[in-house]
C-alpha positions as CSV (number, residue, x, y, z in Angstrom):
1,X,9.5,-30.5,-24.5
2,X,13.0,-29.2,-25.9
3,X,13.6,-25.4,-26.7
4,X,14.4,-24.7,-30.0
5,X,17.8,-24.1,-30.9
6,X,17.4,-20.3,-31.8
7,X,15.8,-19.6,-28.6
8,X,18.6,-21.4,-27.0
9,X,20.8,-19.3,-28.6
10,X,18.8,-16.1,-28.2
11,X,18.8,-16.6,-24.3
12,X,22.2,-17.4,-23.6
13,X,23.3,-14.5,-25.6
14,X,20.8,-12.0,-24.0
15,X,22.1,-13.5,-20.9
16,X,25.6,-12.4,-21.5
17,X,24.8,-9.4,-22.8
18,X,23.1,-8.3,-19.8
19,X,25.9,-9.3,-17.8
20,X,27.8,-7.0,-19.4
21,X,24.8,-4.3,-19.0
22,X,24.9,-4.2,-23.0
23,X,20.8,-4.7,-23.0
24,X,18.2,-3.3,-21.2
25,X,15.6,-5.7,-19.5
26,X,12.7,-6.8,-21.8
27,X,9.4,-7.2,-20.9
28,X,6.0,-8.2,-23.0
29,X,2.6,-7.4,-21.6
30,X,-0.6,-8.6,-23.6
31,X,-3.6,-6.8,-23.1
32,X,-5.9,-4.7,-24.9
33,X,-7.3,-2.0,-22.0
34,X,-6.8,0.6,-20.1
35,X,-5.1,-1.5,-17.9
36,X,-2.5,-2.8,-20.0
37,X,-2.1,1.4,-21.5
38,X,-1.2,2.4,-17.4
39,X,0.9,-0.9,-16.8
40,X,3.0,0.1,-20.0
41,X,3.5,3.9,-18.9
42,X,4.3,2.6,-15.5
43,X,7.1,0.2,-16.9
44,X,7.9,3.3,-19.3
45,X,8.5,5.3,-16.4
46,X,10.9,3.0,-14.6
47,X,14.8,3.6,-14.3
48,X,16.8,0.0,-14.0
49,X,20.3,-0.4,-13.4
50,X,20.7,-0.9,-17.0
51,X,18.5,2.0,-18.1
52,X,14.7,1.9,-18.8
53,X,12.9,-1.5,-20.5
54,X,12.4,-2.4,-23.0
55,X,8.2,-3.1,-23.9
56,X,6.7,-5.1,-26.0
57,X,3.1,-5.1,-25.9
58,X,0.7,-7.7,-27.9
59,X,-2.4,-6.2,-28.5
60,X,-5.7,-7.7,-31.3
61,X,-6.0,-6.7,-34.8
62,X,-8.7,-3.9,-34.0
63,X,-9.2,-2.1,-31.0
64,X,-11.6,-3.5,-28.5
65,X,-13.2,-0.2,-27.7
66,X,-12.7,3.6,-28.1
67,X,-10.3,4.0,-24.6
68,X,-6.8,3.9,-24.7
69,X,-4.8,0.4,-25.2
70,X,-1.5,1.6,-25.1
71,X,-0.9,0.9,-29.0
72,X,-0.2,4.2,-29.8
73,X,2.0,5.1,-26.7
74,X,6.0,6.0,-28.1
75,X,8.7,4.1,-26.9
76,X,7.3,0.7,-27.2
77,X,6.9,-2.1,-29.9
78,X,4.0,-3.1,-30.9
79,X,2.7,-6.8,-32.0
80,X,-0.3,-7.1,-33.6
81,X,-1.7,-10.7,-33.5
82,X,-5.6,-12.2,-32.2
83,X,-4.3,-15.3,-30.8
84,X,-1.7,-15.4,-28.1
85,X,-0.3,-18.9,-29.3
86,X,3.7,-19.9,-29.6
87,X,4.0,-18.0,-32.7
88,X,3.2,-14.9,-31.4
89,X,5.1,-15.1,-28.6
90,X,8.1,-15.8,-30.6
91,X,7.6,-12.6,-32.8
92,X,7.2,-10.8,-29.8
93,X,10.7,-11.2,-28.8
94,X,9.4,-13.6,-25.6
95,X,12.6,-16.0,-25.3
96,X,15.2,-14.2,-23.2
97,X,12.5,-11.7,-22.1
98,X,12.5,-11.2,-18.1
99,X,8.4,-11.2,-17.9
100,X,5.3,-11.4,-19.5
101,X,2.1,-9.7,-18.5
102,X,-0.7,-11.0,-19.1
103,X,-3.7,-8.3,-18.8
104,X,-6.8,-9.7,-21.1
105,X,-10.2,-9.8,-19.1
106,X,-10.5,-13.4,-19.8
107,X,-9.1,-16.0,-17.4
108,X,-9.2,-19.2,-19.1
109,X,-7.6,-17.4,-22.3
110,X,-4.7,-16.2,-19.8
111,X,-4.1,-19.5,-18.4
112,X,-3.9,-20.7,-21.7
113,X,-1.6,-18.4,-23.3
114,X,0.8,-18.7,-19.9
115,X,1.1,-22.2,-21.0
116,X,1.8,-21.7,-24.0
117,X,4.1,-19.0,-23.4
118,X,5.9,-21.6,-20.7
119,X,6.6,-23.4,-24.3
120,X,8.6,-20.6,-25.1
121,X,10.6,-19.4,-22.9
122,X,10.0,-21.7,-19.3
123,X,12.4,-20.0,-16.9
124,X,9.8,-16.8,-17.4
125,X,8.4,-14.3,-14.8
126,X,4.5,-14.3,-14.9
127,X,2.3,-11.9,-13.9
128,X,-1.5,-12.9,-15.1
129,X,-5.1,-10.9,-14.6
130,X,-7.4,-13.6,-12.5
131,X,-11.1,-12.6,-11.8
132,X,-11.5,-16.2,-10.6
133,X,-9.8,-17.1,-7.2
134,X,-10.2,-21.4,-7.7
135,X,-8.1,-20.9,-11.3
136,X,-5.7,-18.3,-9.5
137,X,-4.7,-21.0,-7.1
138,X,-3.9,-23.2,-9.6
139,X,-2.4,-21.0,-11.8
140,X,0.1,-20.7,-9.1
141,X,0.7,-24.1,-8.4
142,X,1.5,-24.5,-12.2
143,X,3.6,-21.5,-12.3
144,X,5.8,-20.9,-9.0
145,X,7.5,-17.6,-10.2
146,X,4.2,-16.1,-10.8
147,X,2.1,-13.4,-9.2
148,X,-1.7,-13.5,-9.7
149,X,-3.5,-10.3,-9.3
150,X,-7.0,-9.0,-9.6
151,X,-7.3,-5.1,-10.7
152,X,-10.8,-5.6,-9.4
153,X,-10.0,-6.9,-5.7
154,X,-7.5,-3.8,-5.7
155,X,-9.7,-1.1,-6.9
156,X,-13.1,-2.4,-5.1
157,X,-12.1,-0.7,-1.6
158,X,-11.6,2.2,-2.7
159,X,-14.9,2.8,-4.1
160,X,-17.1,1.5,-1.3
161,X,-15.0,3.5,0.7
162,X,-15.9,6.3,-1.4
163,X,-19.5,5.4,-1.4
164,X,-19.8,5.4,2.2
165,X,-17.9,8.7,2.9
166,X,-14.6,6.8,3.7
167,X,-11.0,6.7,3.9
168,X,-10.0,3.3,1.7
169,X,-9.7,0.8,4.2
170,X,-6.2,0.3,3.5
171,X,-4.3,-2.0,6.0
172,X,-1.4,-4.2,6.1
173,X,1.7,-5.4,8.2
174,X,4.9,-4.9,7.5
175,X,8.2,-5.3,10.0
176,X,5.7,-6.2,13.0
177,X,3.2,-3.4,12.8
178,X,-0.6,-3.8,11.2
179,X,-1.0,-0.2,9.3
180,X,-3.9,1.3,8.2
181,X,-5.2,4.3,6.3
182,X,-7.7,6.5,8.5
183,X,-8.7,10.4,9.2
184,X,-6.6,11.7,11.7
185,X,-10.0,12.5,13.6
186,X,-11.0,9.2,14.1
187,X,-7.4,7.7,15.4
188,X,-5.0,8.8,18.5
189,X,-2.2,11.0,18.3
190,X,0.2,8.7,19.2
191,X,-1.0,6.0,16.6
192,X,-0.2,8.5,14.1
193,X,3.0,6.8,11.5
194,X,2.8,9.9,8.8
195,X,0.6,12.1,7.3
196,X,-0.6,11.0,4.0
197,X,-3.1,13.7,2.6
198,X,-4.8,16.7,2.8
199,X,-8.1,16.0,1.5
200,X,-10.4,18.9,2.9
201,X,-10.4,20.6,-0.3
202,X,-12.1,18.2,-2.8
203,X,-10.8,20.3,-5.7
204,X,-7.0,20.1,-4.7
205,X,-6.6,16.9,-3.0
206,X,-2.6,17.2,-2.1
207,X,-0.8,14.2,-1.4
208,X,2.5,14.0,1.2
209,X,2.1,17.8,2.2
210,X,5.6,19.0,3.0
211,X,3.5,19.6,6.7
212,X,2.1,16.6,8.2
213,X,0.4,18.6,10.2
214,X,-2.1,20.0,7.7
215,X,-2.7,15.8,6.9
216,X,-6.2,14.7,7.5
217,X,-5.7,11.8,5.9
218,X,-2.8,9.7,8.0
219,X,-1.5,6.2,8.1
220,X,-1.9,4.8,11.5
221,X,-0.6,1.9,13.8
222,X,-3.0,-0.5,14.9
223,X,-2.6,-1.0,18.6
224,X,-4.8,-4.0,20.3
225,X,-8.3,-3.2,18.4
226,X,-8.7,-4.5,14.3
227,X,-7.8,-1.3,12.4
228,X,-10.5,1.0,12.1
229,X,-13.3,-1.6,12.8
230,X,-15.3,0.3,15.6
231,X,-14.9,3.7,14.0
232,X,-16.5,2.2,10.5
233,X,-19.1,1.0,11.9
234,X,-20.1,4.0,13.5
235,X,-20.1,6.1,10.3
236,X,-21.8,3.6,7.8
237,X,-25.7,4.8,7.0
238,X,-27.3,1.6,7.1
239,X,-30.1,1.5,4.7
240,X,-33.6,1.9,5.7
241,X,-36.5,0.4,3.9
242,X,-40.0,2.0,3.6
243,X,-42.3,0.0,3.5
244,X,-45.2,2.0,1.3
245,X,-47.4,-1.0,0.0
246,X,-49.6,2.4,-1.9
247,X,-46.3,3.4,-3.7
248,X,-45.6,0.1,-4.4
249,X,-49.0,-0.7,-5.8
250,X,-49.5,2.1,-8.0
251,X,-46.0,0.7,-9.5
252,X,-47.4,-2.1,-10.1
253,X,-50.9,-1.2,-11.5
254,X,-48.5,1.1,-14.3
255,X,-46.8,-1.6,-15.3
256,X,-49.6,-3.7,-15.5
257,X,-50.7,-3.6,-19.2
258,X,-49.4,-2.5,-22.5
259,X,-50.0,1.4,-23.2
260,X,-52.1,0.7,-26.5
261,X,-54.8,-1.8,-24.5
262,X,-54.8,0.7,-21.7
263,X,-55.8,3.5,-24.6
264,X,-58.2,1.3,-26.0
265,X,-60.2,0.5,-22.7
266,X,-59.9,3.9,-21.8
267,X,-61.5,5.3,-25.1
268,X,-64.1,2.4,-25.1
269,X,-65.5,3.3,-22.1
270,X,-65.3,6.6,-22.5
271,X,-67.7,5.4,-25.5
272,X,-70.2,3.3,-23.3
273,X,-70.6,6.2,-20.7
274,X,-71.2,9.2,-23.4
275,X,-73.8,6.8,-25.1
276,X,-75.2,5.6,-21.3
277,X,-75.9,9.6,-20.8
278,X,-77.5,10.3,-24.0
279,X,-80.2,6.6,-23.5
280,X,-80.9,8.1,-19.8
281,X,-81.8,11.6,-21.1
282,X,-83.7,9.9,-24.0
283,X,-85.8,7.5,-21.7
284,X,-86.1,10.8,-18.9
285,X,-84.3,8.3,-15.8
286,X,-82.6,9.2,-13.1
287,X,-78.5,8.7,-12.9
288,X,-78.9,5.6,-10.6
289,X,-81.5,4.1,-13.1
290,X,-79.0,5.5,-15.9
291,X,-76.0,3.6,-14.7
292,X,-77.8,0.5,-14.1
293,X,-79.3,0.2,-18.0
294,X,-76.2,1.2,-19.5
295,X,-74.6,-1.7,-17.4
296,X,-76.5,-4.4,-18.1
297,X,-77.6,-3.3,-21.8
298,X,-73.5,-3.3,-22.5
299,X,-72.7,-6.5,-20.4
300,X,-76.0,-8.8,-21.4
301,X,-78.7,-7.4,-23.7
302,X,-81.5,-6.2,-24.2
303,X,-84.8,-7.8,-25.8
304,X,-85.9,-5.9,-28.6
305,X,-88.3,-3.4,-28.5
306,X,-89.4,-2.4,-31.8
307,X,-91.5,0.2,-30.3
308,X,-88.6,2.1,-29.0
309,X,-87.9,5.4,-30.8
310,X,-85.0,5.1,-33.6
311,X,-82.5,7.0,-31.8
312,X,-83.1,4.3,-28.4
313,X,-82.7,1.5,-30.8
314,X,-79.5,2.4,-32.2
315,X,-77.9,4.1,-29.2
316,X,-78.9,0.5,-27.5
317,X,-77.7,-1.3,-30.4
318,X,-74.3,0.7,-30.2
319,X,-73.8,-0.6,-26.5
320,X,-74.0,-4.0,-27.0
321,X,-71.4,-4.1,-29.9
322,X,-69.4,-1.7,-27.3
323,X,-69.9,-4.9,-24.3
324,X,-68.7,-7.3,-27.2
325,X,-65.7,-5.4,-27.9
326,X,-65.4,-4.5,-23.8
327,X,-65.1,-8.5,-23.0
328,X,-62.4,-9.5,-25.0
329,X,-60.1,-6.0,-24.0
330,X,-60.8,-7.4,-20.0
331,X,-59.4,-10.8,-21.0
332,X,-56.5,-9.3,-22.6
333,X,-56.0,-6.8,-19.7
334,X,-55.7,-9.6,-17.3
335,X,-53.6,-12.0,-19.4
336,X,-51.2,-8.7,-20.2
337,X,-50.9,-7.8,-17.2
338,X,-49.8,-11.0,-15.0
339,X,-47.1,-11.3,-18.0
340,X,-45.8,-7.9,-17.5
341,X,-46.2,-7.6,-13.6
342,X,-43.7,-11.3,-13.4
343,X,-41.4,-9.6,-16.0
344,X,-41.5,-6.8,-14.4
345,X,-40.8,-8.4,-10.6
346,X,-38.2,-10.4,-12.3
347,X,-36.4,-7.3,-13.9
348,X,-36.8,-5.5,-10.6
349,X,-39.0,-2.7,-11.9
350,X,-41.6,-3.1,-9.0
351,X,-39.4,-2.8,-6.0
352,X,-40.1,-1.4,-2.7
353,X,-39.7,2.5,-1.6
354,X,-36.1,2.3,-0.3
355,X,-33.7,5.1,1.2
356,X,-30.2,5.2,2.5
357,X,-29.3,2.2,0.3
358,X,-25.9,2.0,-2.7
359,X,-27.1,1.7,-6.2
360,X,-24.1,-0.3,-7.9
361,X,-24.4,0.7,-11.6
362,X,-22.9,-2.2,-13.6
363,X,-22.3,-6.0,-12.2
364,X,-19.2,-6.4,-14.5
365,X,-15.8,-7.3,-12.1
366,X,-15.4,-4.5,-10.4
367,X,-19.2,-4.1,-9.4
368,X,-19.5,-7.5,-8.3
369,X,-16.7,-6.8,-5.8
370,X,-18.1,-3.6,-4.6
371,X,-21.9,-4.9,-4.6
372,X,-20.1,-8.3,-2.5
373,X,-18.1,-5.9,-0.1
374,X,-20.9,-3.3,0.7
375,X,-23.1,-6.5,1.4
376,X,-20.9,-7.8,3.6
377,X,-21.1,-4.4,5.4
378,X,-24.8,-4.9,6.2
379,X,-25.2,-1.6,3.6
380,X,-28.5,-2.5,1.2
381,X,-27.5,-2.4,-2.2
382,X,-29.9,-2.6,-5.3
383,X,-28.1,-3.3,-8.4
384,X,-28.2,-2.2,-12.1
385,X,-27.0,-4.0,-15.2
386,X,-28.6,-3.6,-18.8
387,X,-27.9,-7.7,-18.8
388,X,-30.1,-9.9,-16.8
389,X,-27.1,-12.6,-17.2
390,X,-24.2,-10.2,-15.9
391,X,-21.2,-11.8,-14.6
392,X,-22.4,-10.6,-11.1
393,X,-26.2,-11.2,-11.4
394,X,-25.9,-14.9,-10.4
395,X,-24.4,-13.6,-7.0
396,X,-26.5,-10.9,-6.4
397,X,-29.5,-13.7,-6.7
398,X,-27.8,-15.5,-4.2
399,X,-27.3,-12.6,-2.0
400,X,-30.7,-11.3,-1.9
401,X,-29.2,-8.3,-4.1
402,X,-32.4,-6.8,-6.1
403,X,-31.1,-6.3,-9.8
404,X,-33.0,-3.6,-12.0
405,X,-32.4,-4.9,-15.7
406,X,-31.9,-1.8,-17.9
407,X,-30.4,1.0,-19.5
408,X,-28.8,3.2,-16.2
409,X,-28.6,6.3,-18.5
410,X,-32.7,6.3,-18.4
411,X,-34.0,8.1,-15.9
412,X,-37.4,5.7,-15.4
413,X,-34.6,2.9,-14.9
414,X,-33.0,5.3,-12.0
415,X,-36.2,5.7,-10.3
416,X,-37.0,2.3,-10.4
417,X,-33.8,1.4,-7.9
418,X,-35.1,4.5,-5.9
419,X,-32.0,6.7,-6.6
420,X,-33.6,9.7,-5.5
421,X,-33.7,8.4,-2.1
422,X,-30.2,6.7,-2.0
423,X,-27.0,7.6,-0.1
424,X,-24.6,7.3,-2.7
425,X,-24.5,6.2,-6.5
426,X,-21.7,3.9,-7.8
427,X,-21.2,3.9,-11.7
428,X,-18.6,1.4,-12.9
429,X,-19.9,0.1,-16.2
430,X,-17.3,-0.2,-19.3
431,X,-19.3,2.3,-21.2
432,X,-17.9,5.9,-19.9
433,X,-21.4,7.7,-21.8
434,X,-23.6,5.2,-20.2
435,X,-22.0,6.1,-16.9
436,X,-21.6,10.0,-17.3
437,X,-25.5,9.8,-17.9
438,X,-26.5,7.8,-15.2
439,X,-24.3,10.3,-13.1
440,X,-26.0,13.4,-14.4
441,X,-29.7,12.0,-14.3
442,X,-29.1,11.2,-11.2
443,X,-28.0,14.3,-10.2
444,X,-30.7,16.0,-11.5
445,X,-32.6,13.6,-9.4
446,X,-30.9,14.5,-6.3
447,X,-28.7,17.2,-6.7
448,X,-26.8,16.5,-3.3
449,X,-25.8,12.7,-4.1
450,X,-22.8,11.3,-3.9
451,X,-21.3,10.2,-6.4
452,X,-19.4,7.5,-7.5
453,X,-18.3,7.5,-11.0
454,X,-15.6,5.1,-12.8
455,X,-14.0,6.9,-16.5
456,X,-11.4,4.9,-18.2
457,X,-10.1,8.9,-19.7
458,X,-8.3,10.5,-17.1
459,X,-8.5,14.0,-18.6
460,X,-12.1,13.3,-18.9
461,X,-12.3,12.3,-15.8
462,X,-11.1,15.8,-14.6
463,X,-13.0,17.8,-17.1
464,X,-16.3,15.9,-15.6
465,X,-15.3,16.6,-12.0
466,X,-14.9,20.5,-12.6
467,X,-17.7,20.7,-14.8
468,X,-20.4,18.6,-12.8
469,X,-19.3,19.2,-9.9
470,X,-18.7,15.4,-9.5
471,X,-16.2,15.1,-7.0
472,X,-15.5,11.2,-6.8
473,X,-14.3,10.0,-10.2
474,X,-11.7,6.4,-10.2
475,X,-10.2,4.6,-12.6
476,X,-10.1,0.6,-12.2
477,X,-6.9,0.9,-14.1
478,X,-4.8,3.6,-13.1
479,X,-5.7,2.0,-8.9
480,X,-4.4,-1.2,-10.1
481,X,-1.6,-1.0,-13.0
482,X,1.2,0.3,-10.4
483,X,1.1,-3.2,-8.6
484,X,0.7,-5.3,-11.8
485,X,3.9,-3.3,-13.0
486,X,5.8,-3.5,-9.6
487,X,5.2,-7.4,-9.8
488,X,6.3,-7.8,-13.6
489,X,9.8,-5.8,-12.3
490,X,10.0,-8.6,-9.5
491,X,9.2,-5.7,-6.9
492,X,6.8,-6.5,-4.1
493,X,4.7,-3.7,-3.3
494,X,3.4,-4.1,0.5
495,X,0.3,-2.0,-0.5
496,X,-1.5,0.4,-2.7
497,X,-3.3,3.6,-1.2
498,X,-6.0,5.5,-3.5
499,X,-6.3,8.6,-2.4
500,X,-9.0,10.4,-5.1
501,X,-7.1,10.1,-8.2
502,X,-4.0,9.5,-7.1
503,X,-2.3,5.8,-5.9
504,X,0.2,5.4,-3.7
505,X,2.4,3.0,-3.0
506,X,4.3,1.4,0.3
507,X,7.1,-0.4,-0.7
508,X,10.6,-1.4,0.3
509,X,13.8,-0.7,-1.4
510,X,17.6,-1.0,-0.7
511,X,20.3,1.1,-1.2
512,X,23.2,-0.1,-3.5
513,X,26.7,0.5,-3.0
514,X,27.9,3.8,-5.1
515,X,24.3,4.8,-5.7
516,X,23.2,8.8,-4.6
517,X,21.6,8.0,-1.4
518,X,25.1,6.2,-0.1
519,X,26.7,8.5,2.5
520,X,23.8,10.7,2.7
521,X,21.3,11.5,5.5
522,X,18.1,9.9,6.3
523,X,16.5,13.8,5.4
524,X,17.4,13.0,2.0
525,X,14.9,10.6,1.5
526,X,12.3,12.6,2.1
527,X,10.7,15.0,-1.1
528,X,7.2,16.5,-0.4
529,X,4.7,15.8,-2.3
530,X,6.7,12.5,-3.8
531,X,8.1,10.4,-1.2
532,X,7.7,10.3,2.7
533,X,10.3,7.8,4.5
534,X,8.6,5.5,7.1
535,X,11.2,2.7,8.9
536,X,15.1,2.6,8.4
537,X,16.8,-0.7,8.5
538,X,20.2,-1.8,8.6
539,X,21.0,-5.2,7.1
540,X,20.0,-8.0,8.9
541,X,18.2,-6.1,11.9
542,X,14.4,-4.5,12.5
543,X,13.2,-1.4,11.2
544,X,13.7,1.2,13.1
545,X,10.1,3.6,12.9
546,X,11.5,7.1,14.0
547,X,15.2,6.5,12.8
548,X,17.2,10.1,13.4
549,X,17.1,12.1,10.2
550,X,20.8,13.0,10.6
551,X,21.7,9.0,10.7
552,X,23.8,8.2,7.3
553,X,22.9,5.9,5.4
554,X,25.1,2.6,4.4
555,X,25.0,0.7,1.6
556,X,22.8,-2.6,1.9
557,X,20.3,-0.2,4.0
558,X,16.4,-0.9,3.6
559,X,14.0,1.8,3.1
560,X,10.3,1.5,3.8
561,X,8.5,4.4,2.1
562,X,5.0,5.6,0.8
563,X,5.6,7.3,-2.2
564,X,3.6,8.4,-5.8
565,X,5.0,6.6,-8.8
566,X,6.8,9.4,-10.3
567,X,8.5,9.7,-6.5
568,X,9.1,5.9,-6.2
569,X,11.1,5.9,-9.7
570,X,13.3,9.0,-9.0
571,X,13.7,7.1,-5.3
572,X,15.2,3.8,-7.2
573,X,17.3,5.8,-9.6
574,X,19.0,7.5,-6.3
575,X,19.3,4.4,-4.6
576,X,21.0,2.7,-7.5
577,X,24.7,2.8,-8.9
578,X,25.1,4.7,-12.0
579,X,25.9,2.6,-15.1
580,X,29.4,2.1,-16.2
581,X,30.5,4.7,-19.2
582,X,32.1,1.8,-21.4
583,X,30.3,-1.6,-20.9
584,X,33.3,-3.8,-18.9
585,X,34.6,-7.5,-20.5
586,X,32.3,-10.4,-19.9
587,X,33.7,-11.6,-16.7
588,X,34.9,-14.5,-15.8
589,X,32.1,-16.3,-14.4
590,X,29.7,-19.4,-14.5
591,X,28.2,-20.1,-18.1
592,X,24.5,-19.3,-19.2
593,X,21.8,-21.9,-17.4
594,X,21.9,-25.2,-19.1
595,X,18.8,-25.8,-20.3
596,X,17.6,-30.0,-20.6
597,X,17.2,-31.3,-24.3
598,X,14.4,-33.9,-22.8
């Protein structure tokens, strides 16, 4: 299809003006999350050649929910609109942009707006939220100079890692060495790359510690063995099941009937015996003779006796209205009760005593992934989600994965997944009240259980942790948005680290020509607590993993570092030229890209 004329126009110009560093880069990211709130501050935070971008972010008409969407963040415009169609795209500035984020937890509406946005602007970089891996693929395959990422594959690690009383089990390759994140106990010396973290005080985790030494959580080599397989192993608590067929039973027999059919038995018979009492004292029997009369006077009948005192003919009387009214209660008993106990084997109310399982709290994306992974680690996991058609419930099914279906704030819904008895609880429902309960009830179940606990508010987040004492809190978002931001700048991050609340990042970067870093030291690299160099490379040859920190560094150079975002940004604004104090002439060079009319 031809491009309009204006956004023709609007391209080659932003194209020359950009040349002449006149612009700053433009990007638009559509979401409505938490996730597109970090991504923005992350771009926000971001030092270019030609200054920080620009942002345009396309969120609905009325906020989605009450956590923060990045509307109200400064610096940015803002384009309200509840269709992402060619119109809003266009008002959004797209044509010319360099990238468009799209962040909405819908895959089919993403794929959807990509297209539409290819209408726009075509020669666009994408970077799209996929839950679904068969409609990533293709996305890809329609869209070359895209990168399709899934906040919930990223942040899933590190909370089963967290569950289980792990380091994230971080690993990837990079310049002919398989890394991996691991406690310096569990690895050799000698595999030791860098320190990363000194974790031992929960309170004041402290990332890149000027001393590696005090490090207990390090980045290692892998050397012949898969990284950190063996030592896993060892320290996962595999669940145990207790098989208690009494426990289980008296479950069931609670949830057998309604409570006002239970009262009404329960005060009927109460009825029949007090009257069975007073006709054995009145006929002077014995309490064998007793039980039997009242029995079959209630159940069957009597023939009349008119020569029985009054007060034998009423009390009799009295019981066989009571066994009229006892019949139809039984029927109703039974016929309650086999409704409630399938509902109730269906909802997962009646399960087995368990211990040393996960309870997953909340089969949205991110709890699918951690319920799939911990599954996959031979861990038992007993799920909870408030709807018995969550996206993960279908795969739970499949997995053998029993699924409680209610409210995890309730305590009687806690105890039904036998949280008191669990090894760790994993909370990662959207709802951040629904999940501080469930956190604190279960607590108060077991005051010495791990917890898990996702919060979209990361002041909250820390409030919670030194209030509670709740010393694992994570944010879906915050793990995920620096790698959705380093792909929409065209920047490939080689991994992400979680490391409590903090994510780092390994990534690569050169060193222009007249930037800080050229002519300085290798030591310069370095800032504590920021950024941590980890292989040297000279154009065109291999890194070089313990390069002399004396060696000067050339322009063209390649740096491989692990570094916190705030690190990585002041790291790109030393390692690139300073912009120009009078914007130079548009230089002679080849004209805008031709774009075809057909």
């Amino acid at each position: 299809m031809a491009e309009p004329l204006r956004d023709r126009a609007r391209r080659a110009t932003s194209w020359r003006l950009r040349m002449n560093g006149e612009i700053r880069p433009h990007y638009v990211v559509c979401g409505s999350d938490p996730l597109a709130y970090w991504v923005v501050r992350a771009l926000l935070a971001t030092e270019l050649e030609s200054g920080r971008p620009r942002i345009t972010l396309v969120v609905p008409e009325r906020r989605r929910s009450d956590g923060p969407d990045g509307r109200d963040v400064p610096g940015i415009q803002v384009v309200r609109a509840d269709r992402l169609d060619e119109v809003t795209f266009r008002r959004a500035g797209l044509a010319g942009a360099d990238g468009l984020a799209l962040l909405h937890q819908d895959d089919v509406g993403n794929m959807h707006a990509a297209l539409c946005a290819q209408e726009v602007e075509p020669r666009l970089r994408l970077v799209v939220r996929m839950f679904n891996t068969s409609l990533a693929n293709g996305l890809r395959q329609l869209f070359p100079d895209s990168a399709v990422l899934s906040d919930a594959s990223m942040a899933a690690p590190a909370f089963v890692a967290a569950a289980l009383g792990e380091v994230a089990p971080t690993h990837f390759r990079h310049a002919g060495r398989t890394l991996y994140v691991a406690r310096r106990a569990d690895v050799r010396p000698t595999d030791v790359v860098c320190g990363v973290a000194d974790t031992r005080d929960p309170a004041r985790t402290r990332v890149l510690p000027a001393d590696e030494t005090t490090a207990d959580v390090v980045l290692a080599e892998a050397t012949g063995q898969p990284p950190g397989t063996e030592l896993a192993a060892r320290r996962l608590v595999r669940a145990r099941r207790r098989r208690q067929p009494v426990v289980v039973l008296l479950r069931a027999v609670r949830s057998f009937a309604t409570r006002k059919i239970g009262i009404a038995v329960l005060v009927l018979l109460a009825i029949i015996a007090a009257l069975g009492w007073l006709n054995a004292r009145a006929a002077n029997v014995g309490w064998a003779d007793a039980l039997y009369l009242t029995v079959v006077t209630t159940l069957t009948g009597e023939d009349p006796d008119v020569a029985k005192p009054v007060a034998a003919q009423v009390m009799q009387v009295v019981l066989n209205l009571a066994g009229l009214a006892l019949i139809p209660l039984i029927t109703a008993v039974v016929v309650d009760g086999i409704v409630n106990a399938r509902l109730a084997l269906h909802a997962g109310r009646i399960q087995p005593a368990r211990s040393g399982h996960v309870v997953v709290v909340g089969l949205g994306n991110i709890g699918t992934r951690v319920m799939a992974q911990l599954h996959d680690f031979g861990v038992e996991v007993v799920a909870i989600d408030k709807d018995p058609d969550a996206r993960g419930a279908s795969l739970a099914h499949r997995l053998g994965v029993p699924l409680v279906v209610g409210d995890a704030g309730r305590e009687e819904t806690l105890r039904s997944a036998s949280v008191e008895t669990c090894q760790a609880l994993v909370v990662v429902s959207t709802d951040d009240g629904v999940n501080l309960r469930a956190a604190l009830n279960a607590r108060g179940l077991d005051p010495d259980l791990r917890v898990v606990l996702r919060l979209f508010d990361g002041d909250f987040a820390e409030r919670i942790q030194k209030a509670f004492g709740i010393g694992i809190s994570r944010s879906v978002s915050y793990l995920a948005a620096p790698a959705f931001a380093a792909a929409l700048l065209d920047r490939a991050v080689i991994a992400t680290i979680p490391v409590g609340r903090h994510a780092l990042l390994v990534t690569e970067v050169q060193v222009a020509a007249g930037s800080p870093l050229d002519g300085r030291p290798l030591a310069a690299v370095a800032h504590p607590g920021a950024v941590r160099l980890l292989a040297h490379a000279r154009a065109g040859q291999k890194a070089n993993w313990s390069a002399d920190p004396r060696l000067v560094i050339t322009a063209g150079d390649w740096l491989t570092v692990v570094a916190r975002r705030a690190g990585l940004t002041a790291l790109l604004r030393e390692t690139t030229p300073p912009p120009p104090e009078h914007p130079p002439a548009t230089p002679a060079g080849p004209p805008p890209p031709r774009v075809s009319e057909e």
